[in-house]
MARDREN-102541 format. One record per atom (N, C-alpha, C): residue number from 1; residue in one letter; atom name; x, y, z. Coordinates in Angstrom, 2 decimals, decimal comma, padded with zeros to 5 digits. Layout:
residues N
REC  num  residu  atome       xx       yy       zz
REC  NUM       A     CA        X        Y        Z
...
END
This chain:
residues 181
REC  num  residu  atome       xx       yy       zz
REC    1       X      N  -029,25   001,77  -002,86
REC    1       X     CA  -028,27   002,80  -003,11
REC    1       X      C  -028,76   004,09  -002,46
REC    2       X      N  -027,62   004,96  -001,78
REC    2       X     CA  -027,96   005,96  -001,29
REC    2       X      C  -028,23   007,26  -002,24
REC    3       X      N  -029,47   008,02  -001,93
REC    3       X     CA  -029,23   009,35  -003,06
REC    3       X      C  -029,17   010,87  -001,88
REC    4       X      N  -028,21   011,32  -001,97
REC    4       X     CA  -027,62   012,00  -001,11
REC    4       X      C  -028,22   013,48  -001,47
REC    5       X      N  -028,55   014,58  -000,78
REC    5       X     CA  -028,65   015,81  -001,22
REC    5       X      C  -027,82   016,51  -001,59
REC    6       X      N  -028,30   017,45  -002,79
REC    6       X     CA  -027,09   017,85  -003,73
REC    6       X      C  -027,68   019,10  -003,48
REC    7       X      N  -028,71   019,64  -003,01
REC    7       X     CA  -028,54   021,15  -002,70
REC    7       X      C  -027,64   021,81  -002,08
REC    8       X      N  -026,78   023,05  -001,92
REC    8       X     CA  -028,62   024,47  -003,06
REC    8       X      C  -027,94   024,03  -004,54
REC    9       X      N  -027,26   022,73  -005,03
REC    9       X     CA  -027,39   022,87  -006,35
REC    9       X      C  -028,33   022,23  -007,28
REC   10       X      N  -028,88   022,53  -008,12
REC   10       X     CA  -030,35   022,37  -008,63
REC   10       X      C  -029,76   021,10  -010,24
REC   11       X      N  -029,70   019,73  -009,39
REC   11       X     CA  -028,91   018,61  -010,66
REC   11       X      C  -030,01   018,16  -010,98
REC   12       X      N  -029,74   017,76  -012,61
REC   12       X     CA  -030,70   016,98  -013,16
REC   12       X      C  -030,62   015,70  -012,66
REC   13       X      N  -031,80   014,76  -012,90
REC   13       X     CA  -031,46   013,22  -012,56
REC   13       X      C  -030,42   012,53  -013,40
REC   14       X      N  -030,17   013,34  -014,42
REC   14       X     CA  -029,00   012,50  -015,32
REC   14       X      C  -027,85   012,77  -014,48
REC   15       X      N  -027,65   014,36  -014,19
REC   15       X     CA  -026,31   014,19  -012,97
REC   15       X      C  -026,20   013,34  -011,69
REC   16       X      N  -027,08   013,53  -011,14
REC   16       X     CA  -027,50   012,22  -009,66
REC   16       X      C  -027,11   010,75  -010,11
REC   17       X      N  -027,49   010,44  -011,32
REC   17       X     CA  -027,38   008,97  -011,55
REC   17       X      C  -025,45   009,09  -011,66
REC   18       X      N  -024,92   009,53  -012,13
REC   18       X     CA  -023,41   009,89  -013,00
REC   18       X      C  -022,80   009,72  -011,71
REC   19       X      N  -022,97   010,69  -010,95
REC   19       X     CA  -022,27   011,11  -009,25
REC   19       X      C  -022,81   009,77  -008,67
REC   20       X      N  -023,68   009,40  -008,30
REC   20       X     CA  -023,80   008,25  -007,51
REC   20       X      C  -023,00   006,74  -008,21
REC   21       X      N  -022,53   006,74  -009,40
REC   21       X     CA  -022,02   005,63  -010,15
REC   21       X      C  -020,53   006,05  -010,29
REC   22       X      N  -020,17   007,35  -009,84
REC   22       X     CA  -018,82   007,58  -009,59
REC   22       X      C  -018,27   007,73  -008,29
REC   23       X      N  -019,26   007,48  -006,94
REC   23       X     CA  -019,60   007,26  -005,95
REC   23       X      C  -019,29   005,72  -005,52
REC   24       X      N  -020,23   005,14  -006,53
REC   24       X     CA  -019,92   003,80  -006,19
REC   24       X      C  -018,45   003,36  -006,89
REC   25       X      N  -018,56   003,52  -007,78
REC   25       X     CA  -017,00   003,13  -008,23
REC   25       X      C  -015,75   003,21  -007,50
REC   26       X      N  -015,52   004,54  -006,45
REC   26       X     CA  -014,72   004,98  -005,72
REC   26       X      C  -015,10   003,48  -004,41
REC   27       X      N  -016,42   003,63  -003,85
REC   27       X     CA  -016,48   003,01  -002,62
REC   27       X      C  -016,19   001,17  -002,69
REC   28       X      N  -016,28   000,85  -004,30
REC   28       X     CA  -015,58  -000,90  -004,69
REC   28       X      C  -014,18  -000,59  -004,67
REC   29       X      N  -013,90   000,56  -004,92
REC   29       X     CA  -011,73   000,40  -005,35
REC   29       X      C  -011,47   000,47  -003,45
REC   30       X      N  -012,50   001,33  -002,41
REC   30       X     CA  -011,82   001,55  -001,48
REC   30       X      C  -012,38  -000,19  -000,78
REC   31       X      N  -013,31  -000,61  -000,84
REC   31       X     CA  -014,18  -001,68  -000,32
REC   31       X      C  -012,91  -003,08  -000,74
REC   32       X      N  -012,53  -003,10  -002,31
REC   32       X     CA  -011,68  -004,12  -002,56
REC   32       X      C  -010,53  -004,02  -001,72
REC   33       X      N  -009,76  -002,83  -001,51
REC   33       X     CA  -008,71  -002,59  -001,41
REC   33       X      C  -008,82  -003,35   000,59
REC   34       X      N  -010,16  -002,95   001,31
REC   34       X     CA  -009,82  -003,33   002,57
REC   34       X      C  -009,89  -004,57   002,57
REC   35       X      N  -011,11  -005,53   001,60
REC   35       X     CA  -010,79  -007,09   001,41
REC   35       X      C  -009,66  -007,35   001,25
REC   36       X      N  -008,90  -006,64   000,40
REC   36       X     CA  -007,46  -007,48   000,66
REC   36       X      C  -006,78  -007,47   001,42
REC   37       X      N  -006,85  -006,36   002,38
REC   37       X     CA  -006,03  -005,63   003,34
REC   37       X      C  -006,38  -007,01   004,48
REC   38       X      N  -007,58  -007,70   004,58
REC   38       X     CA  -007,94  -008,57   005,79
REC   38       X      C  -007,65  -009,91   005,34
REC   39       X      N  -007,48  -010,28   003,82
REC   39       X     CA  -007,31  -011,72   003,16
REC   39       X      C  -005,82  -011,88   003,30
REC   40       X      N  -004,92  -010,77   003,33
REC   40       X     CA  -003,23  -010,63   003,96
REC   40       X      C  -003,63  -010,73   005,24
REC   41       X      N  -004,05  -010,33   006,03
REC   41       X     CA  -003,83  -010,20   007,39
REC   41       X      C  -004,20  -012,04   008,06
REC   42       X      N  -005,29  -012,69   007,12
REC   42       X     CA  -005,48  -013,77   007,90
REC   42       X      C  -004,72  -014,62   007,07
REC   43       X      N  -004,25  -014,53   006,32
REC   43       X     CA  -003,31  -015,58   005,80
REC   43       X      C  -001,98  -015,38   005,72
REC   44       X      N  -001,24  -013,98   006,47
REC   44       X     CA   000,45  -014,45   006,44
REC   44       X      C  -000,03  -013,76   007,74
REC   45       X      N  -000,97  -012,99   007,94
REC   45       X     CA  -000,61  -011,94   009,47
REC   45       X      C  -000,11  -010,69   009,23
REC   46       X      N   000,45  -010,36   008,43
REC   46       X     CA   000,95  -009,20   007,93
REC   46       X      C  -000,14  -008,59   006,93
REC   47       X      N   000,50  -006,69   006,33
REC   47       X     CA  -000,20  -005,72   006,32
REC   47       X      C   000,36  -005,61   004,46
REC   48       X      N  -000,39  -005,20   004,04
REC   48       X     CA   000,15  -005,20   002,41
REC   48       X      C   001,51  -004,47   002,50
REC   49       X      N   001,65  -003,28   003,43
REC   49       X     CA   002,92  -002,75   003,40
REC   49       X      C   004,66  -003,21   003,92
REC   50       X      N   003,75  -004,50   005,08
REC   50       X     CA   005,27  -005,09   005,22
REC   50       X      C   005,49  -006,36   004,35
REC   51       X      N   004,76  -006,99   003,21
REC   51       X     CA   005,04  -007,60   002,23
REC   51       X      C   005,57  -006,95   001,59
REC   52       X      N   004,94  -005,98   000,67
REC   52       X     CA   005,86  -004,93   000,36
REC   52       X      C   007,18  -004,72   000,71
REC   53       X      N   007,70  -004,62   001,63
REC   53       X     CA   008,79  -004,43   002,49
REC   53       X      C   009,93  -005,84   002,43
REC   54       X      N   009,36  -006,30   002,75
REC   54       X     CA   009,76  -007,80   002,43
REC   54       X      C   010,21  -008,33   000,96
REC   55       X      N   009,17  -008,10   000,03
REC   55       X     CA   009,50  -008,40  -001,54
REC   55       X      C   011,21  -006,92  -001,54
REC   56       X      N   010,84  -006,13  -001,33
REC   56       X     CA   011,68  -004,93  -001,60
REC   56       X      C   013,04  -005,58  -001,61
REC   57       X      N   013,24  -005,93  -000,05
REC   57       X     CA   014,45  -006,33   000,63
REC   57       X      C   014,74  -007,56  -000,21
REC   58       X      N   014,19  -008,73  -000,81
REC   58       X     CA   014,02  -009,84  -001,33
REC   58       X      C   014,42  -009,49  -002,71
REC   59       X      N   014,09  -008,42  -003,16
REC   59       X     CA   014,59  -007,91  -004,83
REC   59       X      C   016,02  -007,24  -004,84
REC   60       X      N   016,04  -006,53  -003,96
REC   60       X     CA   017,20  -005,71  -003,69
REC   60       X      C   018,34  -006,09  -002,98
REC   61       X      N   018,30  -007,38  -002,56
REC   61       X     CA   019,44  -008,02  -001,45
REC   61       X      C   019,81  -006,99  -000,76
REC   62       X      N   021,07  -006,52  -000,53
REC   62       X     CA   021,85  -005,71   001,01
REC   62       X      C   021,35  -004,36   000,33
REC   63       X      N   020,61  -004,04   001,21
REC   63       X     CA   020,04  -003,02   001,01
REC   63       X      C   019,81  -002,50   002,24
REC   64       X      N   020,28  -000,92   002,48
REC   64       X     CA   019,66   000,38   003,45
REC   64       X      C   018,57   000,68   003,70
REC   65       X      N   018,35   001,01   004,31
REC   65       X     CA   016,82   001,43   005,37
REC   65       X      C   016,43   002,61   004,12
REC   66       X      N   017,23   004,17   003,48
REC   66       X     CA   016,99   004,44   002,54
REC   66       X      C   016,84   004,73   001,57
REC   67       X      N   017,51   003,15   000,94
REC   67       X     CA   017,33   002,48  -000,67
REC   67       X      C   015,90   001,73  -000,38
REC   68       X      N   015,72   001,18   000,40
REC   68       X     CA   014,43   000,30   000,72
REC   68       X      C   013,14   001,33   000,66
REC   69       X      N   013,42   002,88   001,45
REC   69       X     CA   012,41   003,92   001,19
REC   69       X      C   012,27   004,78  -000,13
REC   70       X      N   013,51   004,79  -000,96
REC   70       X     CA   013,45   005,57  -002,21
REC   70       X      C   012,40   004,31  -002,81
REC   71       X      N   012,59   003,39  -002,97
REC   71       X     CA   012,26   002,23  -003,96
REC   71       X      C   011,02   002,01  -003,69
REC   72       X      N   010,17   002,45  -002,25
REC   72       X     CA   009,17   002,08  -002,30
REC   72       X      C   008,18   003,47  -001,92
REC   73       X      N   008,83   004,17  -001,92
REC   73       X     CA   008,37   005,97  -002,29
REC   73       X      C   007,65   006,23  -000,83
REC   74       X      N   008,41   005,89   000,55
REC   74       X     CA   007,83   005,76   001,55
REC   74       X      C   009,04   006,59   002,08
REC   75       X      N   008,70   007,04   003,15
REC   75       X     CA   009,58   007,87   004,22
REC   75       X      C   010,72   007,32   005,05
REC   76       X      N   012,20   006,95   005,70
REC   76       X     CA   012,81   006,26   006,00
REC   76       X      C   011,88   006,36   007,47
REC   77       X      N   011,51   007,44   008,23
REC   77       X     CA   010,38   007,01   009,15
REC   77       X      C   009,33   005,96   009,29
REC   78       X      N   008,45   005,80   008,80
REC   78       X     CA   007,95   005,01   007,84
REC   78       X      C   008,37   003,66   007,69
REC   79       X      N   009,52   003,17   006,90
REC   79       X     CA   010,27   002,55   006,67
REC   79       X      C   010,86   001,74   007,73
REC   80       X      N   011,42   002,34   008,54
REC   80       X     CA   011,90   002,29   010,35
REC   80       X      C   010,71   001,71   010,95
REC   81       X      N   009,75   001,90   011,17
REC   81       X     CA   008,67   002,04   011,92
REC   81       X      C   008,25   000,33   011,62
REC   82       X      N   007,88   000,08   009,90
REC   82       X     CA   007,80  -001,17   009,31
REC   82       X      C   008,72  -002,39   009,91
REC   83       X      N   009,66  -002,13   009,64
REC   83       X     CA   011,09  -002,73   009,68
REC   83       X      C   011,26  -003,45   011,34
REC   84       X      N   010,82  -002,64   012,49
REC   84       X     CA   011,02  -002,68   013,45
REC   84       X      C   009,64  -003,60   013,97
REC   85       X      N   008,93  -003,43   013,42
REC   85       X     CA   007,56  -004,64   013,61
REC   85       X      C   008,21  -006,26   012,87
REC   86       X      N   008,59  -005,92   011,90
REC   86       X     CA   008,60  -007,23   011,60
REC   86       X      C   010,03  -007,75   012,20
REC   87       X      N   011,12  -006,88   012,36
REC   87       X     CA   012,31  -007,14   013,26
REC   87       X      C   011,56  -008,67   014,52
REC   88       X      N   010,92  -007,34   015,35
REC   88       X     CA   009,93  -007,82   016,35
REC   88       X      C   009,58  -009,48   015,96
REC   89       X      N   009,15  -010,00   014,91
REC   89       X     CA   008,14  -011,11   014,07
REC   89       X      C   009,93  -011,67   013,73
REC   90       X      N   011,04  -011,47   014,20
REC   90       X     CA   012,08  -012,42   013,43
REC   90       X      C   011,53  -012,91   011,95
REC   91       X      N   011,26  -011,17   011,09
REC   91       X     CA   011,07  -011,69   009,90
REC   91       X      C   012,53  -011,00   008,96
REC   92       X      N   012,67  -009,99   009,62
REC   92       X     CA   013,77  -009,25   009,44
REC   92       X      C   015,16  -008,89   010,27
REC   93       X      N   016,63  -008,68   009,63
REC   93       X     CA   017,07  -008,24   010,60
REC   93       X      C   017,97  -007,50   010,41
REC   94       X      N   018,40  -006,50   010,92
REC   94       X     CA   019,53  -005,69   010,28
REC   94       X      C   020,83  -005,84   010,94
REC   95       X      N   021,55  -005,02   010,04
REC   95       X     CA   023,23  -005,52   010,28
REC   95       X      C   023,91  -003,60   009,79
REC   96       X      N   024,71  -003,31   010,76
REC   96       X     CA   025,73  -001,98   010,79
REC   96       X      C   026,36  -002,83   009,23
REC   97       X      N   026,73  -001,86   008,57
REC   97       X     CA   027,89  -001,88   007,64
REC   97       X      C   029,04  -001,92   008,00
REC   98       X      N   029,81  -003,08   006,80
REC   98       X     CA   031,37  -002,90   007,65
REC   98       X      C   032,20  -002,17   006,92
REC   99       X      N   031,86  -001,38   005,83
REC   99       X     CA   032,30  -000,57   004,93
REC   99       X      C   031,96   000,57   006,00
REC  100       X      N   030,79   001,33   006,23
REC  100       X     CA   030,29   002,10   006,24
REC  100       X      C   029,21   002,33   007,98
REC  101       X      N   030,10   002,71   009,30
REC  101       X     CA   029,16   002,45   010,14
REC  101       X      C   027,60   003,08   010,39
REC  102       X      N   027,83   004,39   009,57
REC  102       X     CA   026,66   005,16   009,25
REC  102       X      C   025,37   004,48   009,06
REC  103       X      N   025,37   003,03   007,92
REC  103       X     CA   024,67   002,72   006,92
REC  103       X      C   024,25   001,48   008,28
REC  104       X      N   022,98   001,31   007,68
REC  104       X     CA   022,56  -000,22   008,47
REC  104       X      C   021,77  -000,61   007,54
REC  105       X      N   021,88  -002,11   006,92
REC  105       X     CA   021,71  -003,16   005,94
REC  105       X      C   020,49  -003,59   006,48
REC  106       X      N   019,14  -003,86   005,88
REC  106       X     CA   018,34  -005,02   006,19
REC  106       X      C   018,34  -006,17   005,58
REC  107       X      N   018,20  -007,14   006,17
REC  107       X     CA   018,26  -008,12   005,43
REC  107       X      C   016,85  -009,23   005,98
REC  108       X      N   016,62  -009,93   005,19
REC  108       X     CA   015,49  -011,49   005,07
REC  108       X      C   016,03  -012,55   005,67
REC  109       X      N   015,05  -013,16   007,10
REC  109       X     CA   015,61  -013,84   007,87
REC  109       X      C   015,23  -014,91   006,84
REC  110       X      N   015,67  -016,30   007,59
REC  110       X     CA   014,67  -017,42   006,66
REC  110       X      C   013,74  -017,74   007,33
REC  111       X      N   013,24  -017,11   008,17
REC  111       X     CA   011,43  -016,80   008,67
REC  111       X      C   010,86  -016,19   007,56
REC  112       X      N   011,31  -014,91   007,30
REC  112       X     CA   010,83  -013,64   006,38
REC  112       X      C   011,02  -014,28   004,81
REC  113       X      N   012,01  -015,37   004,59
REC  113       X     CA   012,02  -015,99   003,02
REC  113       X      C   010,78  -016,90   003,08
REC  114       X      N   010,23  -017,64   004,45
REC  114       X     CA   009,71  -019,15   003,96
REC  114       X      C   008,07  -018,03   003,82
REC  115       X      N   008,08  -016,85   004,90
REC  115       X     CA   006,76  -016,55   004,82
REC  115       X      C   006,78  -015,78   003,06
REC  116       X      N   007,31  -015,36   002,56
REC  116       X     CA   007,56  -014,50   001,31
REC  116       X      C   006,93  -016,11   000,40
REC  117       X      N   007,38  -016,90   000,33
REC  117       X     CA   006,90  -017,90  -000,58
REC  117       X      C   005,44  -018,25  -000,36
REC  118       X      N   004,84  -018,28   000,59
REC  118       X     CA   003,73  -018,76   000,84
REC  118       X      C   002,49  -017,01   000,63
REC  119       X      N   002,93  -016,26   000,52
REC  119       X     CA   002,40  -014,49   000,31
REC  119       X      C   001,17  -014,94  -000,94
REC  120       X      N   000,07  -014,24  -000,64
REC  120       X     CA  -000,52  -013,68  -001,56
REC  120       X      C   000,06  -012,86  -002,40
REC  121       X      N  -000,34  -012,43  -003,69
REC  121       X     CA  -000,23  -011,39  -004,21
REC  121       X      C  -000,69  -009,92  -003,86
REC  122       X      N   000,38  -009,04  -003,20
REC  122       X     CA  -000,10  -007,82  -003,21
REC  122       X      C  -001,20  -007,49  -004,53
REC  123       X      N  -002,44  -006,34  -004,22
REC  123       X     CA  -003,15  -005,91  -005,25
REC  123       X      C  -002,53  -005,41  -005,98
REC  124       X      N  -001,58  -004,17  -005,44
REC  124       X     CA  -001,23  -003,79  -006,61
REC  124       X      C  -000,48  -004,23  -007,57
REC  125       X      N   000,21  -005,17  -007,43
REC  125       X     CA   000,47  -006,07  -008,44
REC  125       X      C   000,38  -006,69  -009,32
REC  126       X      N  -001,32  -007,28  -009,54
REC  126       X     CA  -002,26  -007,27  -009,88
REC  126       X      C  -002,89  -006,29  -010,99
REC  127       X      N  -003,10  -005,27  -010,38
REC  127       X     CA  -003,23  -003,84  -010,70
REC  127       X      C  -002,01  -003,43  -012,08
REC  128       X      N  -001,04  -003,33  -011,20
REC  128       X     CA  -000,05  -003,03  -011,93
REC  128       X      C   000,13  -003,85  -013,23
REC  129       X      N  -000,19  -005,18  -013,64
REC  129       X     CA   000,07  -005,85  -014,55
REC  129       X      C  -001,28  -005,61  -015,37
REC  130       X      N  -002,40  -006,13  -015,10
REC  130       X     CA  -003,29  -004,92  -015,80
REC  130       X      C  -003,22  -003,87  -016,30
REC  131       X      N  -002,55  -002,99  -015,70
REC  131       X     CA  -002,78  -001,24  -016,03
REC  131       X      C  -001,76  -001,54  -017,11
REC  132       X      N  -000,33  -002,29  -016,86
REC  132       X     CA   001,04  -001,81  -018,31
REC  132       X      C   000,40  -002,52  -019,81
REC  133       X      N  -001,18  -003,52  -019,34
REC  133       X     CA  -001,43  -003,85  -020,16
REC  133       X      C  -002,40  -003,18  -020,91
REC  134       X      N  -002,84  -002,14  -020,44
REC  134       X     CA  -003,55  -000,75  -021,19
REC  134       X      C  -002,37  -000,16  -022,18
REC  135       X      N  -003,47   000,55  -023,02
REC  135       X     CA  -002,78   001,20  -024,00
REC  135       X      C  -002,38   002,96  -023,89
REC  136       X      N  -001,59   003,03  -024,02
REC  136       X     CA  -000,79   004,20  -023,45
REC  136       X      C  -001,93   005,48  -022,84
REC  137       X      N  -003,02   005,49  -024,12
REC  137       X     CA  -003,96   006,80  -023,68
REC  137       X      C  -004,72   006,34  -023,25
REC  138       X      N  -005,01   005,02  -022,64
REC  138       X     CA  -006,13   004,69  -021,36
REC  138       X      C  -005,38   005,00  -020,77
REC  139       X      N  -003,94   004,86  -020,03
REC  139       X     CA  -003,26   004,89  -018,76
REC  139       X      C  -003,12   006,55  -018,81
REC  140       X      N  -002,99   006,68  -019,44
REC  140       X     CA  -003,03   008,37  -019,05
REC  140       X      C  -004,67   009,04  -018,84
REC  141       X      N  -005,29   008,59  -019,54
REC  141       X     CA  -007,14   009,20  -019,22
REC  141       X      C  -007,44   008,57  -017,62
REC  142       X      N  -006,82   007,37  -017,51
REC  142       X     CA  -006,76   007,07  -016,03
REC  142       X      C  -005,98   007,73  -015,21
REC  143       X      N  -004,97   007,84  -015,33
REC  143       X     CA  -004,19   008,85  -014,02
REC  143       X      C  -004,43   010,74  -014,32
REC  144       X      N  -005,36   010,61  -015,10
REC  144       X     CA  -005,59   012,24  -015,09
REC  144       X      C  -006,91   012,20  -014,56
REC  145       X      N  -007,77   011,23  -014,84
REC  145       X     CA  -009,17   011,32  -013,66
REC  145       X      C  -009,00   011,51  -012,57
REC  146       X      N  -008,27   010,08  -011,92
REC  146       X     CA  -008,01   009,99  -010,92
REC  146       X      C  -007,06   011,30  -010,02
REC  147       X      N  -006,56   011,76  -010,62
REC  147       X     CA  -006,00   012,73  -009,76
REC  147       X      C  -006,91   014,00  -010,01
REC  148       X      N  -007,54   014,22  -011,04
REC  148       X     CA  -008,63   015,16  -011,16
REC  148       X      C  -010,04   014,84  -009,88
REC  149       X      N  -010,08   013,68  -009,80
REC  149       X     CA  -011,26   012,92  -007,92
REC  149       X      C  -010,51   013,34  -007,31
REC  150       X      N  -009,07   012,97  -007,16
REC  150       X     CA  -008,05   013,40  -005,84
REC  150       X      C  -008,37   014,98  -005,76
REC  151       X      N  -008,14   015,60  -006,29
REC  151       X     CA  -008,42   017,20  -005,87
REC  151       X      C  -009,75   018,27  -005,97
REC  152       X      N  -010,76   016,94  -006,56
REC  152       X     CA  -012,47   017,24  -006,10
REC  152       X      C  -012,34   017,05  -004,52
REC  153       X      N  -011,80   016,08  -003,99
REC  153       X     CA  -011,98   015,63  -002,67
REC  153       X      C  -010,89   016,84  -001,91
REC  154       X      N  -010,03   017,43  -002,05
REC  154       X     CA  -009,01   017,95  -002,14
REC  154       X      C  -008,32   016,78  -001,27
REC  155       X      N  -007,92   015,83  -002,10
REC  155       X     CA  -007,02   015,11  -001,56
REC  155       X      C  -005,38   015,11  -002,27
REC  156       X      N  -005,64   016,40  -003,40
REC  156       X     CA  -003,95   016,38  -003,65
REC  156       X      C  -002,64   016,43  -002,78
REC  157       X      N  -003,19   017,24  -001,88
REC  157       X     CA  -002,16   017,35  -001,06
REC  157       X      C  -001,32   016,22  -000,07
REC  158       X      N  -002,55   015,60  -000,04
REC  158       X     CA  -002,36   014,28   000,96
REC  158       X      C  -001,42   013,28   000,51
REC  159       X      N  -000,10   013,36   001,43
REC  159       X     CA   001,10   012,65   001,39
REC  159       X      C   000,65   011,10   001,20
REC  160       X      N   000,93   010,22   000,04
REC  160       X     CA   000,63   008,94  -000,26
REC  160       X      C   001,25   008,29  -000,62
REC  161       X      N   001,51   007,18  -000,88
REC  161       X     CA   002,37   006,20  -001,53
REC  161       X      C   001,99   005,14  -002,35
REC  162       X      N   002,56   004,35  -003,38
REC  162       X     CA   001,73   003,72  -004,38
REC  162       X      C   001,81   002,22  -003,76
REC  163       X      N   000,88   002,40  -002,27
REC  163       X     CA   001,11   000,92  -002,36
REC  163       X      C  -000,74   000,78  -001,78
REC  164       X      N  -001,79  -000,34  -002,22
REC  164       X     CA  -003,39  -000,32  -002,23
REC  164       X      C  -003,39  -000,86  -000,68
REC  165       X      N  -003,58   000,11   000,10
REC  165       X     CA  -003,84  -000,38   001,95
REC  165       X      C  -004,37   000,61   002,08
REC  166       X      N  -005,21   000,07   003,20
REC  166       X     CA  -006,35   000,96   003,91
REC  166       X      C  -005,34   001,67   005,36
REC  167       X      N  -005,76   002,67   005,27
REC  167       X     CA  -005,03   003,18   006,99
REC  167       X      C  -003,81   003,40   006,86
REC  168       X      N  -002,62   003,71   007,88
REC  168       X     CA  -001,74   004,40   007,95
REC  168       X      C  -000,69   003,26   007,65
REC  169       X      N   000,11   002,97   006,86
REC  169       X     CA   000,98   002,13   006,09
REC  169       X      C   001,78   001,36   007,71
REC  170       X      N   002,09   002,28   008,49
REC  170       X     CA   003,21   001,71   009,16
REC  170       X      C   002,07   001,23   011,01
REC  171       X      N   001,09   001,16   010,62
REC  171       X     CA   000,49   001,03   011,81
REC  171       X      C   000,31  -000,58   012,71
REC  172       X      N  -000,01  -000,46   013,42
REC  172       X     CA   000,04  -001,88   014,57
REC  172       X      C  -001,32  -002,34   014,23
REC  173       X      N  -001,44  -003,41   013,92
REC  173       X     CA  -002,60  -004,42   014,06
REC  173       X      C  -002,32  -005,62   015,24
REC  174       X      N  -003,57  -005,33   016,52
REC  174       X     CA  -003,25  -006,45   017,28
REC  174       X      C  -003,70  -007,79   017,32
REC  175       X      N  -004,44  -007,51   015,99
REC  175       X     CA  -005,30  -008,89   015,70
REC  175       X      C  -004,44  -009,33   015,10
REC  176       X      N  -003,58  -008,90   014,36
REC  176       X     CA  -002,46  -010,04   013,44
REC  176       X      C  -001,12  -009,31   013,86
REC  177       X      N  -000,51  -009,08   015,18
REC  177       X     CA   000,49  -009,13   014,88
REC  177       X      C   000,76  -010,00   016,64
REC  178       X      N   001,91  -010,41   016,76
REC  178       X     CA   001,78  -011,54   017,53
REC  178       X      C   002,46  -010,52   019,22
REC  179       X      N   002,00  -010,72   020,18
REC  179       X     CA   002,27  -010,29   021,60
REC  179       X      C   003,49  -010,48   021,92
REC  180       X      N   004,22  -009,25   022,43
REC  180       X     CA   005,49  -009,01   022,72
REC  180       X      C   005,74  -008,75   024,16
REC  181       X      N   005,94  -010,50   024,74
REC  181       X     CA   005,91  -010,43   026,13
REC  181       X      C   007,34  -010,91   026,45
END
């Protein structure tokens, strides 16, 4: 284990031990979070966020580019960006409205259904069924830490979304995503 310098502030060893075990704690949630990020990638090829994307469209049937971004607290940029990779992967495909030409529908090819059955479990899912199974004032002593680390780091500000991936949600992987020749 690393013990990092904490000068010019003058910590006891009881603080050093505390900080380095809240240190490590942070570097297993970020360490798990990229294991999963690579256990999706070699077993459907895809990124926790376009499963995500996929379950969305799969829960929500005819659904907009942004009903698909309210629901998953992501940007219709974002959203677009996703959408258009897996378009690419004939996992998805969209359709103009015939009500409405404004609106464009995504919908689940049956590429994008057979790979949805065979999916890991997103973490946070996981996560999520755990955490509703806490009792009301753990889940709150937890999301008041945690956002109390978020703005030690000053990471309040930092635009996020509740979904457990490493790196920029809507980004290109060329190791798992297939060549567009």
């Amino acid at each position: 284990m690393y013990n990092f310098s904490y000068t010019p502030y003058d910590l006891e060893e009881l603080d050093v031990k505390k900080i380095d075990e809240v240190l490590v704690a942070l570097r297993r949630v970020i360490r798990a979070t990229d294991l999963h990020s690579k256990h999706l990638a070699k077993t459907t090829g895809l990124t926790a966020p376009q499963i995500l994307l996929l379950q969305t469209i799969r829960t929500l049937g005819n659904v907009t580019i942004g009903e698909i971004a309210n629901s998953m607290n992501l940007s219709q940029a974002t959203v677009t960006t996703i959408i258009d990779r897996l378009e690419k992967r004939s996992l998805v495909y969209r359709e103009r409205s015939t009500k409405d030409k404004r609106k464009v529908h995504a919908h689940l090819s049956e590429q994008g259904i057979e790979v949805l059955k065979d999916a890991p479990t997103p973490l946070q899912d996981s996560f999520a069924k755990q955490f509703s199974d806490l009792e009301d004032w753990e889940q709150t002593m937890i999301i008041a830490s945690l956002q109390r680390v978020a703005q030690m780091m000053n990471a309040q500000h930092i635009d996020a979304s509740p979904v457990l991936d490493v790196g920029l949600l809507d980004r290109h992987h060329p190791a798992i995503e297939k060549p567009t020749n």
